[in-house]
N, C-alpha and C positions, 0 to 999 in steps of 0.2 A: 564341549559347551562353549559358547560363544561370550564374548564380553556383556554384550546386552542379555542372553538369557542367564546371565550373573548376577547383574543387577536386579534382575526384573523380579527371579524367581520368589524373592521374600520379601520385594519392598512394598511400599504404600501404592494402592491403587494410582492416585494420583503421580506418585514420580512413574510408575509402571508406565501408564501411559502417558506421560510427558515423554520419556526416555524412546517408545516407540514411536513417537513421533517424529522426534528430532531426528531418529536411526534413520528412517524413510525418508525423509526431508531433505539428508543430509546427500544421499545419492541422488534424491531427483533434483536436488539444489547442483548437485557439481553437472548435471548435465545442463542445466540449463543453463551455469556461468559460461561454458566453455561456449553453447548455443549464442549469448550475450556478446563475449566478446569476437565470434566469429561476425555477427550483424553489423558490428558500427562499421569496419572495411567497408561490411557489403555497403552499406548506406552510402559511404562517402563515393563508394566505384557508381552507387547508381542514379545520384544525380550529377550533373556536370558543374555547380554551381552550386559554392557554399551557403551563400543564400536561403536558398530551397529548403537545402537540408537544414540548417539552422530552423526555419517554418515548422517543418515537418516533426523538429525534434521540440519546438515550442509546441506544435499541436497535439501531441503526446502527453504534456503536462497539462493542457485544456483537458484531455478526455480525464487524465487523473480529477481532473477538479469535480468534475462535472459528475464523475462516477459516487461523488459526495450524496449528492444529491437525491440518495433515495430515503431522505426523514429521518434517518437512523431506526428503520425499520428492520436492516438486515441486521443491526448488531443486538438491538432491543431483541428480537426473535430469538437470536445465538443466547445473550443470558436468561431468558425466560424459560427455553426449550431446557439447557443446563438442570437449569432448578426442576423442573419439571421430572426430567429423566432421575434426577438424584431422590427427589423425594414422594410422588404418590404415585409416578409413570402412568398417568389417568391417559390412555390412549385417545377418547373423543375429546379432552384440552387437549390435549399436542395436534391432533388434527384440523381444531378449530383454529389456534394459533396458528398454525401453518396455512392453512385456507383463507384466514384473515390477512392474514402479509399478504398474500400475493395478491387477493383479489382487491387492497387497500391500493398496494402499489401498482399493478397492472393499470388502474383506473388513473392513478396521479401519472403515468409513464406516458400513457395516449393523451391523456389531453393537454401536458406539462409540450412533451415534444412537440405535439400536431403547432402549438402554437410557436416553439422555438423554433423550427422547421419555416415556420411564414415567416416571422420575425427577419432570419436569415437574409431573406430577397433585401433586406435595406440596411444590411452592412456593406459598407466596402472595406474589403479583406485583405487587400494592399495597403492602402491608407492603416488597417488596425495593426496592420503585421510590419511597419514601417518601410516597405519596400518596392521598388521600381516595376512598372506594368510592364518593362522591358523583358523583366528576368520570369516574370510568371504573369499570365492575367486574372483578372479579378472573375473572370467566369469560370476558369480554372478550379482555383481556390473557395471560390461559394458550391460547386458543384462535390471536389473534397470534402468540405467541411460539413456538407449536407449528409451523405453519406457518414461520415465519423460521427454528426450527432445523431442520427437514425441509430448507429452499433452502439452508442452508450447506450438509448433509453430501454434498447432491446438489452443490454448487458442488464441494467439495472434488475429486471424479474428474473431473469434467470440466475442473476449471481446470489439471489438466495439459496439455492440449492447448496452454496460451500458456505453458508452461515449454518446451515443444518449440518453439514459435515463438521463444521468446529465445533457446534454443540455434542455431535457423536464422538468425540475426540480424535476425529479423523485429520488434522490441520492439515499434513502433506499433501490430502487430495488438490489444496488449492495451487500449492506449487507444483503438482503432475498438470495442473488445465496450462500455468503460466511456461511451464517446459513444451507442453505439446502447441501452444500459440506461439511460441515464438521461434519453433522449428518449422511450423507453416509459413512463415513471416520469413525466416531465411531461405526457405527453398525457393519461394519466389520470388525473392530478391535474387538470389546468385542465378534463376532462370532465366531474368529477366536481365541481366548484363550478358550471360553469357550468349543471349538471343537478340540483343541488341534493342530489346522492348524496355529499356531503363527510362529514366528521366521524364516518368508519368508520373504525377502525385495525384491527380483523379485514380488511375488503376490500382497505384499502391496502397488509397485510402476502401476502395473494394476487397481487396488481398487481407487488409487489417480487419475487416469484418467479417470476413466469413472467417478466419482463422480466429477471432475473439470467439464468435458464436459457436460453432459449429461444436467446438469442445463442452464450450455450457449445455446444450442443447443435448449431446451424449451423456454426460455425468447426472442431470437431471433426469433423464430415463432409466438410466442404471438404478437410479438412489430410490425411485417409486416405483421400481420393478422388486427388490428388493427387502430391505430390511424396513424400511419405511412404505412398504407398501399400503399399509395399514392408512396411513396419513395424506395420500393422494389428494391434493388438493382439490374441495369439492364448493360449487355456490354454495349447496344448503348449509355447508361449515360457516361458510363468511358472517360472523360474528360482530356488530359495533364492539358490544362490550371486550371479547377478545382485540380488536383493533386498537381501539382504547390504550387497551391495557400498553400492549408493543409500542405503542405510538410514545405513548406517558416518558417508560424511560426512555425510548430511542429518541427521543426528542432531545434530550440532556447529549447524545452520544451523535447526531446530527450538528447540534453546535459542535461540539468539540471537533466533529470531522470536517466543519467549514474550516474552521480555524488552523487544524492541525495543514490541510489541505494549502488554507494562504502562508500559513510558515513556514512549511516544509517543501513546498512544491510550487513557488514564485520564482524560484530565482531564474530559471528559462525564462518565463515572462519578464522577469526585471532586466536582463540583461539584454534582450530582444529591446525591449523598449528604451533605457537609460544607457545600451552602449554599442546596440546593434547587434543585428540578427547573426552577423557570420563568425560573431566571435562565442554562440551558442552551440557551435563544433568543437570549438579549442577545450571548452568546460565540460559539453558533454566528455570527450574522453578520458578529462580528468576523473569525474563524477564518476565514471564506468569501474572505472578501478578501484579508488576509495571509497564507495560506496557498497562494493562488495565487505568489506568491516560490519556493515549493517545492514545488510542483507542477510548473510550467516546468522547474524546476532537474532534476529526474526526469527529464522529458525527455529529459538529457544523459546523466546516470547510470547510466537503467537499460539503454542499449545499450553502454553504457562496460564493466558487469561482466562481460558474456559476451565483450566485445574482449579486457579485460586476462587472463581466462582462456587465450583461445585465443593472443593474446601471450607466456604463462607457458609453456604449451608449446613454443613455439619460443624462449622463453631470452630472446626480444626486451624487454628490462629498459629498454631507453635510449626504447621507445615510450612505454613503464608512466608512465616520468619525466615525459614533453615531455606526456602527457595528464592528468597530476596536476597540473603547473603551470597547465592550460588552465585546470583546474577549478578552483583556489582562485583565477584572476582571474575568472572568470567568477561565482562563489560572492560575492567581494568587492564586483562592481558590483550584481549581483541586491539586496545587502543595502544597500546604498548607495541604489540605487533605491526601495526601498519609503518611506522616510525623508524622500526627497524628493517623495513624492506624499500628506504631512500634510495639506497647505493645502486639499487640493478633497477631501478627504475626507468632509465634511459634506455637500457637492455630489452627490457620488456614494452616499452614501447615501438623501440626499433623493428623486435620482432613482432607485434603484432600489427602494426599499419603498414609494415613496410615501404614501400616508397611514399607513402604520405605522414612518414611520421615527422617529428621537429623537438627542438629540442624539450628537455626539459626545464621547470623551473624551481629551485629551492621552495624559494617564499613562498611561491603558488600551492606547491606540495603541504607545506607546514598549513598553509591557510586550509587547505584541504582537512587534513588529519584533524584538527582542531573542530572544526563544521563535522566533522563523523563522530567524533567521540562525542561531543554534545546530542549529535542525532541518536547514538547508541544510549547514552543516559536519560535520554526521554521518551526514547521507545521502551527501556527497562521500567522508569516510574510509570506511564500511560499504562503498559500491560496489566501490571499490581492495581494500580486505581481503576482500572476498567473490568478486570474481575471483581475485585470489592462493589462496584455500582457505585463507588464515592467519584461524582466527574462533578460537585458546583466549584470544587478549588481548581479544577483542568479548567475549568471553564472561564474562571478569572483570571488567570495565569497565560493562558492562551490569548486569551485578550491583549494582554499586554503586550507580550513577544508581537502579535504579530503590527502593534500598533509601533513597535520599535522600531522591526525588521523593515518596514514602508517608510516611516519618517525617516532612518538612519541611511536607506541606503539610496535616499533622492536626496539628501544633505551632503554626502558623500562622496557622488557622484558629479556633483557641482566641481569638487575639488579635483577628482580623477575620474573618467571615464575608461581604469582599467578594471575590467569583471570582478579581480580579487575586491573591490569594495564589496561586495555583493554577500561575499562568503562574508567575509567581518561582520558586516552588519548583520545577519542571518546568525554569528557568531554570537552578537551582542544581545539578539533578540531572544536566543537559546537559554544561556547559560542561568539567568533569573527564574526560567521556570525550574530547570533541573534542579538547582539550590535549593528553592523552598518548599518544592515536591518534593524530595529527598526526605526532609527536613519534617514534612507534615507526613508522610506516610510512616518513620521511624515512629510519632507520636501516635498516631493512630494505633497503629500493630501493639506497643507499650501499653498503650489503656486497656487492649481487648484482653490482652495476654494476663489482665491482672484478675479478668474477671474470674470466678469459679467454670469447670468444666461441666457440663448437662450431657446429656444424651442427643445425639443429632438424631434427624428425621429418616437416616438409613441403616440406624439401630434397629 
């Protein structure tokens, strides 16, 4: 018998399928690190010009933003569908809910883009990206960019289909799409040096869409052929009042994801702009590495929100607790860990860039760990608050960091134009939410836990 069907065999539904989650996660995750760290090489062999790739690694954090941008209809769906499945499983709501998302957001997708799409024609993309018409042109990079926001708005409907999968307790499905995109993404990178067809960001910005979509587009037929066949999205489902309904909270979980999005997924854009694009290589590889601390930690988290959900429906508060405490031991050694892996860190660079590597840096490093472990303490409080459905405190909270993160690190920058401002500030911006989200969710959990216990609704 195996470790996990150790666990499994007599625990709580909810750790049950926390645990199998994380088991699956846990392999399609190490495939896709090793896929991850094989890509930046490639990136750096395939343009000639750090520049570029600096762009390209800023435009990647554009499509992150952007990918916000669907109302918080896909997360509103994920805890609705939860509650749904835990307590009456009324098959025509789950279907109408489900036909309502998409046919809400397919309609905001077409006319939101068709208009971002025109917009486009009167950017100039050198001038936004701070860089020379020598090293790329502006017909270049609005031809890319067009193309990359075409792949988000089409990303946008399709990526409901892995909000229905975390409402299924499925979460790994969404790290199998991000394993199999980004092995398409390498192959045609390392085809494209070894074929001499490299140093194209139009073609590469092609390569990124069909490899985003193409997976969404399989897993959404799988998932209606299947076990949700039942729920196939249909007009006559298309519901106001169901719309409504998703819209209501994902609208609370939409803020939170602008904000999470300008605090957590700026600093490419801040250091492109406040220190220059070429030094958005030197960070990306930094970030590659320590960022895997919270990457892993995901892992844990992201099958945690939809447990503590379906937990909350049944009033189960004393689970909530014993899985909060997992997570800040497990958050504490993750950050303890990175810390102790300084000494071979030049080693590991060495061997993974090889002739493009350089040296290391102490401080850079520490500045590092410090930005991760804050990041790991706020993806641990955000998971818990986002199952519970309590986001008006994320929402104040978030405000602030990110009003920090922006003021602090153009104050700062005045003083040094070296990136490490960037993490500090981003450091500074962090640690205020962690503190009093920490602090309020300990109260929270305490009040519930005082009430008497009732019967939940899958009694």
């Amino acid at each position: 018998m195996t470790i996990l069907s150790k666990l499994t065999s007599n625990g709580n539904e909810n750790t049950v399928n926390v645990l199998k989650n994380i088991a699956n996660a846990v392999v399609i995750k190490g495939g896709g690190i090793i896929v991850g760290l094989l890509t930046t090489p490639a990136y750096m062999d395939y343009f000639s010009k750090n520049e570029i790739l600096g762009i390209w690694f800023t435009i990647l954090s554009v499509v992150t933003w952007m990918l916000n941008f669907d109302l918080g209809i896909g997360n509103g769906l994920r805890n609705r569908l939860v509650e749904e499945f835990a307590c009456s499983n009324d098959q025509k709501i789950i279907k109408c809910l489900i036909s309502s998302a998409y046919g809400f957001l397919l309609s905001i997708s077409v006319l939101v883009g068709t208009i971002v799409l025109y917009c486009t024609n009167f950017i100039d993309w050198t001038e936004f990206f701070g860089i020379n018409t020598n090293t790329v042109s502006n017909a270049e990079l609005n031809t890319a960019m067009r193309i990359v926001i075409f792949s988000i708005f089409l990303q946008l409907v399709l990526r409901l289909s892995t909000s229905i999968e975390y409402a299924l307790q499925k979460s790994y499905i969404a790290n199998l799409l991000v394993l199999v995109t980004n092995t398409m993404i390498l192959i045609y990178v390392l085809g494209a040096n070894f074929s001499g067809y490299n140093n194209n960001i139009v073609i590469l910005a092609i390569a990124y869409m069909l490899a985003v979509n193409i997976p969404l587009i399989c897993i959404t037929i799988v998932l209606f052929s299947g076990k949700m066949k039942f729920a196939v999205p249909s007009i006559r489902y298309c519901k106001i009042k169901y719309a409504k309904e998703t819209l209501k909270l994902g609208s609370l979980f939409l803020i939170i994801q602008l904000e999470t999005m300008l605090l957590n997924n700026s600093n490419a854009i801040l250091i492109t702009k406040l220190c220059g694009a070429d030094r958005v290589v030197e960070y990306n590889v930094y970030f590659k590495v320590f960022s895997l601390v919270n990457t892993f930690y995901a892992l844990i988290t992201i099958p945690i929100w939809s447990a503590v959900t379906k937990a909350m429906a049944g009033k189960d508060f004393v689970w909530i607790k014993k899985a909060l405490r997992g997570l800040q031991l497990v958050a504490v050694l993750f950050s303890v860990g990175q810390v102790a892996v300084f000494p071979i860190m030049q080693i590991v660079f060495d061997v993974w860039l090889g002739s493009k590597t350089f040296a290391v840096s102490i401080p850079l490093m520490f500045c590092f760990a410090l930005e991760q472990f804050f990041m790991v303490w706020s993806n641990l409080n955000g998971s818990i608050a986002n199952g519970l459905s309590e986001l008006k405190i994320q929402t104040v909270l978030m405000s602030i960091g990110v009003f920090l993160l922006f003021g602090v690190s153009v104050l700062l920058t005045h003083i040094s134009r070296n990136y490490w401002i960037i993490l500090v500030s981003h450091c500074c911006a962090l640690a205020p939410y962690c503190v009093i989200q920490s602090l309020w969710i300990e109260k929270y959990l305490k009040m519930h836990n005082k009430s008497e216990p009732f019967l939940s609704c899958m009694k």
